[in-house]
DOLORO-23723 format. One record per residue: residue number from 0; x, y negated, z of N, C-alpha, C in turn. Coordinates in steps of 0.05 Angstrom, whole numbers, plus 5000, padded with zeros to 4 digits. Last residue first. Example, Ala and Ser with C-alpha at 12.3 -4.5 7.8 and 13.67 -1.06 7.14 Angstrom:
<sites>
<site num="1" n_px="5257" n_py="5045" n_pz="5142" ca_px="5273" ca_py="5021" ca_pz="5143" c_px="5258" c_py="4999" c_pz="5157"/>
<site num="0" n_px="5264" n_py="5114" n_pz="5156" ca_px="5246" ca_py="5090" ca_pz="5156" c_px="5264" c_py="5066" c_pz="5156"/>
</sites>
This chain:
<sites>
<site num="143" n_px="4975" n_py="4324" n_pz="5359" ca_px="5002" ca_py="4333" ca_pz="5365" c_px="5007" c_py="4297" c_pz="5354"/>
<site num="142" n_px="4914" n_py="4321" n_pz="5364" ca_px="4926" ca_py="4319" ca_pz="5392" c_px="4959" c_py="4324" c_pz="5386"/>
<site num="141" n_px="4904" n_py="4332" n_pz="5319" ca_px="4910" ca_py="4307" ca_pz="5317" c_px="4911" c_py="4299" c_pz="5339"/>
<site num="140" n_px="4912" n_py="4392" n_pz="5313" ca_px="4927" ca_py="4369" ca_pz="5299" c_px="4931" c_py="4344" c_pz="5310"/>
<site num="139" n_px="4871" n_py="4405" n_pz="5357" ca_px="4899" ca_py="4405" ca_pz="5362" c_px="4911" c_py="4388" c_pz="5337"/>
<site num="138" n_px="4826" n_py="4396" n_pz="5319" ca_px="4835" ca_py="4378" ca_pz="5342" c_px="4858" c_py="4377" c_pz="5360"/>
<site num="137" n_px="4834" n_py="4426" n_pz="5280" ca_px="4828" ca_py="4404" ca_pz="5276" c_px="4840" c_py="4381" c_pz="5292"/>
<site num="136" n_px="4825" n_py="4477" n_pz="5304" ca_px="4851" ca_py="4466" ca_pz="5295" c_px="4855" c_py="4443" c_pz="5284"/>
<site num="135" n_px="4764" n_py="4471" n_pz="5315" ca_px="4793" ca_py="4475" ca_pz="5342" c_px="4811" c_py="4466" c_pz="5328"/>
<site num="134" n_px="4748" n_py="4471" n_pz="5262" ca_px="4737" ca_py="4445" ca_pz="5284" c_px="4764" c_py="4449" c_pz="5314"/>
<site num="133" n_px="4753" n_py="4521" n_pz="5251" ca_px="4767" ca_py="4500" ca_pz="5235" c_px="4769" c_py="4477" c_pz="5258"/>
<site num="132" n_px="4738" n_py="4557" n_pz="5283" ca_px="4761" ca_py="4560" ca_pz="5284" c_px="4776" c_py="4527" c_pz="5272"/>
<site num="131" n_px="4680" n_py="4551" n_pz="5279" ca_px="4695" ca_py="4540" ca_pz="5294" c_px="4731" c_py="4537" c_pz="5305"/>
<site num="130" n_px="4674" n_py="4559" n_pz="5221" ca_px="4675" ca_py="4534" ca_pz="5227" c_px="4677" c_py="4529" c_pz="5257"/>
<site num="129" n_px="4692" n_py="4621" n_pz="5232" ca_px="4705" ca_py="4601" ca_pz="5210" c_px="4698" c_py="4575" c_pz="5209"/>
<site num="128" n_px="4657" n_py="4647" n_pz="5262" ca_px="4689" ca_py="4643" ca_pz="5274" c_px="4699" c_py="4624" c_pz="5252"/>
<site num="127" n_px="4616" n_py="4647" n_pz="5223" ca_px="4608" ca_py="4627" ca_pz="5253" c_px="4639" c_py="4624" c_pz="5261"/>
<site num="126" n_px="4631" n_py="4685" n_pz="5188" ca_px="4630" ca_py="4649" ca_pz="5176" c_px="4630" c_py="4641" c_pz="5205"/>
<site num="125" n_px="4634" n_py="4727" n_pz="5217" ca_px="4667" ca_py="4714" ca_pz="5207" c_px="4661" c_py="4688" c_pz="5197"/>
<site num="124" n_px="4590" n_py="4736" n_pz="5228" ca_px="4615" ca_py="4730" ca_pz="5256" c_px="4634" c_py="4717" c_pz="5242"/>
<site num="123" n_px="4577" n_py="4749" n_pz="5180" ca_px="4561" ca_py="4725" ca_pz="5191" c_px="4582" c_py="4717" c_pz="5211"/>
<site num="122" n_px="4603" n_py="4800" n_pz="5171" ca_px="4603" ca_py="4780" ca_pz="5152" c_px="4591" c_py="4752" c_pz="5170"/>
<site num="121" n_px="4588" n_py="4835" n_pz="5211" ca_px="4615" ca_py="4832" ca_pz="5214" c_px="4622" c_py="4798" c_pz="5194"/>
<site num="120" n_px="4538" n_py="4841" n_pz="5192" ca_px="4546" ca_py="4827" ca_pz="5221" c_px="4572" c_py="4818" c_pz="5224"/>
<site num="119" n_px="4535" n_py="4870" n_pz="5153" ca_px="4532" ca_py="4834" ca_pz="5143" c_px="4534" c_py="4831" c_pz="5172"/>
<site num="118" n_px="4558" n_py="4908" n_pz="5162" ca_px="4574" ca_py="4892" ca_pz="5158" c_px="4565" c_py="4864" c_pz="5155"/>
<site num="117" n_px="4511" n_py="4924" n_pz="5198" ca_px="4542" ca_py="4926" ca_pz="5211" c_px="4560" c_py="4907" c_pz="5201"/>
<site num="116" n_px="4483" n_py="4931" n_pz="5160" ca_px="4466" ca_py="4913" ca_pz="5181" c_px="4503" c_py="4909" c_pz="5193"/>
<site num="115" n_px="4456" n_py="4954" n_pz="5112" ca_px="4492" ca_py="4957" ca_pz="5118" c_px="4483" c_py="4926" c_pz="5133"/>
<site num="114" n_px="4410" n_py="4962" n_pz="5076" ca_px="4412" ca_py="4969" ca_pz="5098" c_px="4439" c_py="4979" c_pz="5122"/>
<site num="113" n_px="4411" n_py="4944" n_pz="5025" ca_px="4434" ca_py="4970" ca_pz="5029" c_px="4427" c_py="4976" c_pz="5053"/>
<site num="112" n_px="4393" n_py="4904" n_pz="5028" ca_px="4377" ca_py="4915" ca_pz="5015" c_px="4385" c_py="4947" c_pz="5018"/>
<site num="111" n_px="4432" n_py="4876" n_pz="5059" ca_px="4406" ca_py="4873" ca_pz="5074" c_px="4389" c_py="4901" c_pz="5060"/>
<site num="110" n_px="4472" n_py="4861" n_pz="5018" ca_px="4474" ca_py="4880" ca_pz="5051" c_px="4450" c_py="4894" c_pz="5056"/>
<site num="109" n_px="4435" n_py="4847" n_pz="4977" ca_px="4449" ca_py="4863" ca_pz="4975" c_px="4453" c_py="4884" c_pz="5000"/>
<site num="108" n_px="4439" n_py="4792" n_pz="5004" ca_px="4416" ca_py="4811" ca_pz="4996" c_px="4417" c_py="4840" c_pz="4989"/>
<site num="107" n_px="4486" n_py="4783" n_pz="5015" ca_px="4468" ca_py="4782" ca_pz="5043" c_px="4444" c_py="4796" c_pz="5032"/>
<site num="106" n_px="4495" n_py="4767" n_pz="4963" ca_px="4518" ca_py="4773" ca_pz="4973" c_px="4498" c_py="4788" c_pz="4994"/>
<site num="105" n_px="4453" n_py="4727" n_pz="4944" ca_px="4451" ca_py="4753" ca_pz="4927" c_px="4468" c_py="4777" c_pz="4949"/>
<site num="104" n_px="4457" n_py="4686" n_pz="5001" ca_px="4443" ca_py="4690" ca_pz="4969" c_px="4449" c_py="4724" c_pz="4961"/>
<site num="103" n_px="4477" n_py="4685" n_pz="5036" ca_px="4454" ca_py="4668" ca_pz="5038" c_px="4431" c_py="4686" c_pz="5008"/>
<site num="102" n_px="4527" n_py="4697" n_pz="5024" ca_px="4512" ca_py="4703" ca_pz="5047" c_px="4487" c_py="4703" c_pz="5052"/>
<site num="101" n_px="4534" n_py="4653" n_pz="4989" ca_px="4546" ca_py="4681" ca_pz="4977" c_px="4524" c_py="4704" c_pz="5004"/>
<site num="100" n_px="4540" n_py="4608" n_pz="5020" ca_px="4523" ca_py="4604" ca_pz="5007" c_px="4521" c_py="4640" c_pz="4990"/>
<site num="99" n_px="4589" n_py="4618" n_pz="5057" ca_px="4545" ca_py="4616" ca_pz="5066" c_px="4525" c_py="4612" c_pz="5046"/>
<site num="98" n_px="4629" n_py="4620" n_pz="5024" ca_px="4617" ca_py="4650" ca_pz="5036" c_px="4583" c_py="4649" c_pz="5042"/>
<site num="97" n_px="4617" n_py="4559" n_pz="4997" ca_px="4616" ca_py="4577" ca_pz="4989" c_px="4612" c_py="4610" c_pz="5002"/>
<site num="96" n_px="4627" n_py="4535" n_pz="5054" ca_px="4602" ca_py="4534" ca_pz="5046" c_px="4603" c_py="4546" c_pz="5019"/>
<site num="95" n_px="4681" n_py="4558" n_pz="5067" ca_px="4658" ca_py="4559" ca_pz="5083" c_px="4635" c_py="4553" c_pz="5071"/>
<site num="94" n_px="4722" n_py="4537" n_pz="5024" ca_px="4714" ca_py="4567" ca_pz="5026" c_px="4690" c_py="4569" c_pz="5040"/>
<site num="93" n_px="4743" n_py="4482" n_pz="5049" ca_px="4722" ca_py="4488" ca_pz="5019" c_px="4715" c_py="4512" c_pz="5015"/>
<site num="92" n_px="4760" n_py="4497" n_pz="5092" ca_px="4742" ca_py="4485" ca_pz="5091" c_px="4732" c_py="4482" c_pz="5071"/>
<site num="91" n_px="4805" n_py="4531" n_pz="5070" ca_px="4782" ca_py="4546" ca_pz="5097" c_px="4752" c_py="4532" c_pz="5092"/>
<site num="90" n_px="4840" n_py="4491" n_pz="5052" ca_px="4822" ca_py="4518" ca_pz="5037" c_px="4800" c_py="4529" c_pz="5050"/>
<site num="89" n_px="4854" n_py="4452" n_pz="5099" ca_px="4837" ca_py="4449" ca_pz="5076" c_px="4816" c_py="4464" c_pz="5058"/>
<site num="88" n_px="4869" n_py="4494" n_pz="5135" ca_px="4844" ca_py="4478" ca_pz="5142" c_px="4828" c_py="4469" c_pz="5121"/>
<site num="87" n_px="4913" n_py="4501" n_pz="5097" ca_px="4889" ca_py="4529" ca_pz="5110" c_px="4873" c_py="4513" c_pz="5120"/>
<site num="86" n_px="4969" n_py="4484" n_pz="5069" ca_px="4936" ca_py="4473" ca_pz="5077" c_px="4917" c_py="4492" c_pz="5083"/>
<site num="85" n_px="5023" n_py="4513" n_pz="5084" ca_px="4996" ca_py="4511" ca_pz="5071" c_px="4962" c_py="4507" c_pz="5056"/>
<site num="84" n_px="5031" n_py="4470" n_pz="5119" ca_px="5054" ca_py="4476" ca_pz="5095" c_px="5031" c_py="4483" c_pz="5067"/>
<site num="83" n_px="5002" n_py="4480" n_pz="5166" ca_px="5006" ca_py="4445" ca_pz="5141" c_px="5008" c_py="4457" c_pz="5114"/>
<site num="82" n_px="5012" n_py="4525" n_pz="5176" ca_px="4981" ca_py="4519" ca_pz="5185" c_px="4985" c_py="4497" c_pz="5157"/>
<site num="81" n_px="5063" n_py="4527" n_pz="5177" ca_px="5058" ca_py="4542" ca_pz="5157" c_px="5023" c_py="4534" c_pz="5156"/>
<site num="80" n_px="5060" n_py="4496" n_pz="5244" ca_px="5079" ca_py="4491" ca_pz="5203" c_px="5070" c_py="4502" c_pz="5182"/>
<site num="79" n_px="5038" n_py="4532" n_pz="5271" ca_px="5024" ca_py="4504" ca_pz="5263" c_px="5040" c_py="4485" c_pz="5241"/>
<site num="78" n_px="5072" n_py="4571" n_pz="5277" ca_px="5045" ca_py="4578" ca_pz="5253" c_px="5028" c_py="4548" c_pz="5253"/>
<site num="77" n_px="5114" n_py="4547" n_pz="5292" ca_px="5115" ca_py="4568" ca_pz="5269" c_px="5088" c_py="4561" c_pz="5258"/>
<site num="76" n_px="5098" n_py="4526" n_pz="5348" ca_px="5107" ca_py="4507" ca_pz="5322" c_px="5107" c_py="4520" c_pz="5300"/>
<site num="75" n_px="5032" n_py="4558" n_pz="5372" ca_px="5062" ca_py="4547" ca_pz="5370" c_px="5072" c_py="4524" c_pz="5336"/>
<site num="74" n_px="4984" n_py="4561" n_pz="5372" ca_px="4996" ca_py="4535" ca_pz="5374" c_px="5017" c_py="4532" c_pz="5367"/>
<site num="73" n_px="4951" n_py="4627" n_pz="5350" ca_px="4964" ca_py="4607" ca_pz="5371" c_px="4972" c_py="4573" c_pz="5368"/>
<site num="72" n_px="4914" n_py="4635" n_pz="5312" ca_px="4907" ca_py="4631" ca_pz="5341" c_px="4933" c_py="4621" c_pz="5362"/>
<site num="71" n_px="4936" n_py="4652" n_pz="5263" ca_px="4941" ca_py="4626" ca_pz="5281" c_px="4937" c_py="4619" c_pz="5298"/>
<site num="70" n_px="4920" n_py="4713" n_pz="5263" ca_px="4950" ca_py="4702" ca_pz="5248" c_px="4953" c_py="4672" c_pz="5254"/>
<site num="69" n_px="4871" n_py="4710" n_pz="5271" ca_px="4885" ca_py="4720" ca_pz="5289" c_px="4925" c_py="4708" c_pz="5288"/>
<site num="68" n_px="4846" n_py="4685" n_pz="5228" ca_px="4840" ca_py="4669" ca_pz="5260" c_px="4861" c_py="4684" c_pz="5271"/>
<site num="67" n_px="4858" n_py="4724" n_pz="5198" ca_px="4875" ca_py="4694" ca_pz="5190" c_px="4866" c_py="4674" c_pz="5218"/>
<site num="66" n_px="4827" n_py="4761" n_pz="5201" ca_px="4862" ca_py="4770" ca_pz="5205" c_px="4873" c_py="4743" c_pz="5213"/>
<site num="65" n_px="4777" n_py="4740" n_pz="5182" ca_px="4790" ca_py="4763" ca_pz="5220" c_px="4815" c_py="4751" c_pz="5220"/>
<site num="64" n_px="4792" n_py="4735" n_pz="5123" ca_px="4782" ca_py="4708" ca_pz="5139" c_px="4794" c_py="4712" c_pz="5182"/>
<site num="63" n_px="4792" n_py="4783" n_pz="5119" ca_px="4815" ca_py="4770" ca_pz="5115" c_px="4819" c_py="4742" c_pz="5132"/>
<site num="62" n_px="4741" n_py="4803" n_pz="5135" ca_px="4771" ca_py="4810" ca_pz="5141" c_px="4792" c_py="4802" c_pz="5148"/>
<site num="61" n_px="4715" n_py="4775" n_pz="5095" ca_px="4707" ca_py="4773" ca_pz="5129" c_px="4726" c_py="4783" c_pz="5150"/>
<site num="60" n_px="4722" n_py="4791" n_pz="5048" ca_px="4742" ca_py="4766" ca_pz="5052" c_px="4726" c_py="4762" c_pz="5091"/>
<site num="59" n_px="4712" n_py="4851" n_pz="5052" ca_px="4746" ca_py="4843" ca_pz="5053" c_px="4736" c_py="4808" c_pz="5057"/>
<site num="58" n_px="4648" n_py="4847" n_pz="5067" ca_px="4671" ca_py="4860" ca_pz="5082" c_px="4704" c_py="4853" c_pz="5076"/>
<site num="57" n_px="4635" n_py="4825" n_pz="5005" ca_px="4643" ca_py="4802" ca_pz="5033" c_px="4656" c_py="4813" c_pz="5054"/>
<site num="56" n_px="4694" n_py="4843" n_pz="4956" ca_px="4676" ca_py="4852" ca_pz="4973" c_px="4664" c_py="4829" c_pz="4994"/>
<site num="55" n_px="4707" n_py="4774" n_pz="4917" ca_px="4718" ca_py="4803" ca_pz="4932" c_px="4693" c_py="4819" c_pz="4951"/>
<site num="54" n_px="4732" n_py="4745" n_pz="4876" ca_px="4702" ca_py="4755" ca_pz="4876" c_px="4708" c_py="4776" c_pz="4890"/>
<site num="53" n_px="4765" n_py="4709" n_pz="4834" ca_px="4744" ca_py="4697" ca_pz="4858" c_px="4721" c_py="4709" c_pz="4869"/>
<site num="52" n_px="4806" n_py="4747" n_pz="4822" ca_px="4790" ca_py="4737" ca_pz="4810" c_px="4766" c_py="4724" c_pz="4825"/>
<site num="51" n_px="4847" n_py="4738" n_pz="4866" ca_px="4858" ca_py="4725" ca_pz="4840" c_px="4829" c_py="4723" c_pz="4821"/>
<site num="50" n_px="4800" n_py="4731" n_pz="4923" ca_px="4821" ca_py="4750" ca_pz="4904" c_px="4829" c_py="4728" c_pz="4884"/>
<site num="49" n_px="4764" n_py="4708" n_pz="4954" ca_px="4757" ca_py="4733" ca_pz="4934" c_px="4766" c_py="4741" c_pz="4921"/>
<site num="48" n_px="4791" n_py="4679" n_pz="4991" ca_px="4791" ca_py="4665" ca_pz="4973" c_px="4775" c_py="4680" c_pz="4960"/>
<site num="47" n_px="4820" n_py="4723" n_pz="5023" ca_px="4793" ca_py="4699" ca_pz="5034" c_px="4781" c_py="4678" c_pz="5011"/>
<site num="46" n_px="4863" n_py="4730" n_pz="4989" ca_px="4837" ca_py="4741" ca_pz="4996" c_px="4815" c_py="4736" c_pz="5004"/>
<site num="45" n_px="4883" n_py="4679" n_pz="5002" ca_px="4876" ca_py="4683" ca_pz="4976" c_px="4857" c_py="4708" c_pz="4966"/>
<site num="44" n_px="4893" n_py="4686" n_pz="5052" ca_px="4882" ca_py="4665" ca_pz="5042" c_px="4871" c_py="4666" c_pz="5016"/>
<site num="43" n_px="4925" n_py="4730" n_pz="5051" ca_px="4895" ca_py="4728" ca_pz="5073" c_px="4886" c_py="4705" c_pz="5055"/>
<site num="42" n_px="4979" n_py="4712" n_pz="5027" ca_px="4958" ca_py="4736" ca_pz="5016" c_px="4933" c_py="4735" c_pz="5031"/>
<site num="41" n_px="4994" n_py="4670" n_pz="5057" ca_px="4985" ca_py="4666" ca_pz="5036" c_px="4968" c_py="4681" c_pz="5027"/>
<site num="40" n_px="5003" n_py="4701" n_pz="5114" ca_px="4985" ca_py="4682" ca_pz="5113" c_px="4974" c_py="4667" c_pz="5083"/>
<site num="39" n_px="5043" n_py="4725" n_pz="5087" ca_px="5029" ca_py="4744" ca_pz="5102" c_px="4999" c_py="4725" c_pz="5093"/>
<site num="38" n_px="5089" n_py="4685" n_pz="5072" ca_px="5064" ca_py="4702" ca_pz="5066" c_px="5041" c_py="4719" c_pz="5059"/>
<site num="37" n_px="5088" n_py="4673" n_pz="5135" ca_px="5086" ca_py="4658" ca_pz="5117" c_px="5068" c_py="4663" c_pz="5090"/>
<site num="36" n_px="5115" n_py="4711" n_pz="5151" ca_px="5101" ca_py="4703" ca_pz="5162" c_px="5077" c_py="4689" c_pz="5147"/>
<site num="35" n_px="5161" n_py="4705" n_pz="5116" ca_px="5152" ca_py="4737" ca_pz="5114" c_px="5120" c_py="4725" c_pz="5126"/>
<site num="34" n_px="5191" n_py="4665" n_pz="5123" ca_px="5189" ca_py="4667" ca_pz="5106" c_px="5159" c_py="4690" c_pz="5102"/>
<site num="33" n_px="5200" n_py="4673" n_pz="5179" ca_px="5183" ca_py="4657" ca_pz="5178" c_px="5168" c_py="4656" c_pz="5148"/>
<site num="32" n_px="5204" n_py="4741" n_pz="5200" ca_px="5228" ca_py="4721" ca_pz="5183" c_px="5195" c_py="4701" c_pz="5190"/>
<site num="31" n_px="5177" n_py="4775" n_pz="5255" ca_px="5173" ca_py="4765" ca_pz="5222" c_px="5194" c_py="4745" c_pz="5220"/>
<site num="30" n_px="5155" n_py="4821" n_pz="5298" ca_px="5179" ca_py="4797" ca_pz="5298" c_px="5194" c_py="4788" c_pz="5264"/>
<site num="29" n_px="5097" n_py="4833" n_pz="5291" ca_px="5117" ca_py="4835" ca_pz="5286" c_px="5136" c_py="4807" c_pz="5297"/>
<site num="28" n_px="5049" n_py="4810" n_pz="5317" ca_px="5061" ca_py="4830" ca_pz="5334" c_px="5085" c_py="4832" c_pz="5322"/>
<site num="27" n_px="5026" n_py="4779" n_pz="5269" ca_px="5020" ca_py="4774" ca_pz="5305" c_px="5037" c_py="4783" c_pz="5319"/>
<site num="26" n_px="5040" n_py="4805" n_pz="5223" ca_px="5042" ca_py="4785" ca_pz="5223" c_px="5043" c_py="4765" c_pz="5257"/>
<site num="25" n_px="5005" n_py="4850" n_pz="5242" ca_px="5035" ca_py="4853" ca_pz="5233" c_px="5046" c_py="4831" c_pz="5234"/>
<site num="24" n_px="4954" n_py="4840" n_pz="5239" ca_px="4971" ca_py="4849" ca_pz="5266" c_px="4998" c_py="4848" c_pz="5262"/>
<site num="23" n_px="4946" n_py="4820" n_pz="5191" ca_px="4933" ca_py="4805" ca_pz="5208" c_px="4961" c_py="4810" c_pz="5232"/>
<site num="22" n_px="4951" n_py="4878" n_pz="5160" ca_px="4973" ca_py="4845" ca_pz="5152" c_px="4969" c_py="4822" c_pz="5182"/>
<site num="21" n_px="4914" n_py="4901" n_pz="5181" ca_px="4939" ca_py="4907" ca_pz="5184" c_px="4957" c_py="4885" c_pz="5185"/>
<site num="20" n_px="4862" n_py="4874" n_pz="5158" ca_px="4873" ca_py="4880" ca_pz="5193" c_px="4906" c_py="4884" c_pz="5196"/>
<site num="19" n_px="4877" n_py="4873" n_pz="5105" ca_px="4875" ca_py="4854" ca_pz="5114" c_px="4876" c_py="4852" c_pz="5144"/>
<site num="18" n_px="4868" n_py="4937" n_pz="5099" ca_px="4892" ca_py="4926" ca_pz="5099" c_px="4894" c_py="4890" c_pz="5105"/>
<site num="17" n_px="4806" n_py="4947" n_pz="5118" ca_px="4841" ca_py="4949" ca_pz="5134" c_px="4859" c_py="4942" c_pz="5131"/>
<site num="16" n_px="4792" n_py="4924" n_pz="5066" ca_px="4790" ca_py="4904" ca_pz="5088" c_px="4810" c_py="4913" c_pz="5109"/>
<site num="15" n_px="4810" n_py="4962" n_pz="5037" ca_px="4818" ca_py="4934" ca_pz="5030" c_px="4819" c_py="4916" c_pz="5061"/>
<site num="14" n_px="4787" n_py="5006" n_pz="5050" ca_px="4816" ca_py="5008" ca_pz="5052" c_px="4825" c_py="4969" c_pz="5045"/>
<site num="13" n_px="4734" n_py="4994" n_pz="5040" ca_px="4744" ca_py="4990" ca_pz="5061" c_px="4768" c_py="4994" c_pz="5076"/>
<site num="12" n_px="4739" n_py="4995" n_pz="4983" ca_px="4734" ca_py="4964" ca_pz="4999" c_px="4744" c_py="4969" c_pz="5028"/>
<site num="11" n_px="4791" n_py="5025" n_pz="4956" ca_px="4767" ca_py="5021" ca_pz="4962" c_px="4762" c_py="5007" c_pz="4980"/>
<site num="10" n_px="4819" n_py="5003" n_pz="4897" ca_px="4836" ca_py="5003" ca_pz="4920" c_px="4800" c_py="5008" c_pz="4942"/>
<site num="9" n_px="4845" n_py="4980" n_pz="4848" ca_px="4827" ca_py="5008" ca_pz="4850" c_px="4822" c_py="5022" c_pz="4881"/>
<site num="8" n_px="4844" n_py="4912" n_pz="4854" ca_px="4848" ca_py="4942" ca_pz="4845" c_px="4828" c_py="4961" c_pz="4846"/>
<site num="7" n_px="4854" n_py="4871" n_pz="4914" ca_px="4840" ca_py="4884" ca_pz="4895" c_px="4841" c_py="4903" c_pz="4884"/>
<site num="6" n_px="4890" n_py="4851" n_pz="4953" ca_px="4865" ca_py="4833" ca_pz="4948" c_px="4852" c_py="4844" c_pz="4912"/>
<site num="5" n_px="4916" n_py="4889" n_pz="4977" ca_px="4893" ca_py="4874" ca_pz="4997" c_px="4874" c_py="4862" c_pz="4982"/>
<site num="4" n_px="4962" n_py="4900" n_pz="4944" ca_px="4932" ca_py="4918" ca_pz="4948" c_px="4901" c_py="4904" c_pz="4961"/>
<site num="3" n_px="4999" n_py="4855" n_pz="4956" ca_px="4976" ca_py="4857" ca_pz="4936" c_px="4948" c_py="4870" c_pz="4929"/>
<site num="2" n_px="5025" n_py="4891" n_pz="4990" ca_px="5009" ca_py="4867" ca_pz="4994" c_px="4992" c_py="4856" c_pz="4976"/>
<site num="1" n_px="5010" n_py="4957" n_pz="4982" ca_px="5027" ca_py="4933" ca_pz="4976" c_px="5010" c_py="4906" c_pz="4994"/>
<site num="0" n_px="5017" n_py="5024" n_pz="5000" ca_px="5000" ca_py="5000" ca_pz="5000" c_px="5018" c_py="4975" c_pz="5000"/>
</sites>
């Protein structure tokens, strides 16, 4: 499994979304180059994104979206550099009303219709953790 795997292929969804856990913890728990750290935090993003082609399972980008509260949850200086370096507040914040609207619409109908109650839970936790995640790092910014 590559890093790349995470965000498509032949790769099955819910091997996708693990691998977005994985990168998450690895990135938390490893002792990472900054470079490596770094990214770690690109590939989540761009999965959270729905991939190179803008269109991923909602289980992987609710994943990815998991991994990437976990991959900054802290403060330190590392991941509040790479937080800038790569605008994640910015992307996060034009991503959110696209997932609610994907959620809202066909994406959520789908779940709903599949009777896959688990993931559109797992899906909704991750938009609610995504505008408060933003609104916290918001305010540490402009407390530094």
């Amino acid at each position: 499994c590559t890093l790349a795997a995470a965000a498509g292929g032949e790769v099955p969804e819910e091997a996708r979304a693990n691998a977005c856990g994985m990168l998450g913890a690895l990135a938390v728990g490893g002792d990472l180059a900054d470079e490596v750290y770094a990214e770690i935090a690109r590939v989540l993003l761009v999965v959270a994104a729905g991939g190179g082609g803008g269109h991923l399972p909602l289980l992987v980008v609710a994943e990815a979206l998991n991994a990437l509260f976990d991959v900054f949850a802290e403060d330190d200086a590392r991941s509040m550099r790479v937080l800038l370096e790569l605008d994640v507040l910015g992307r996060l914040g034009a991503l959110k009303p696209r997932v609610a609207a994907v959620v809202r619409g066909e994406g959520g109908k789908a779940l709903k219709s599949a009777g896959d109650w688990s993931t559109l839970g797992r899906v909704k936790e991750a938009l609610l953790n995504l505008g408060l995640f933003h609104t916290y790092k918001r305010r540490v910014l402009r407390r530094q």
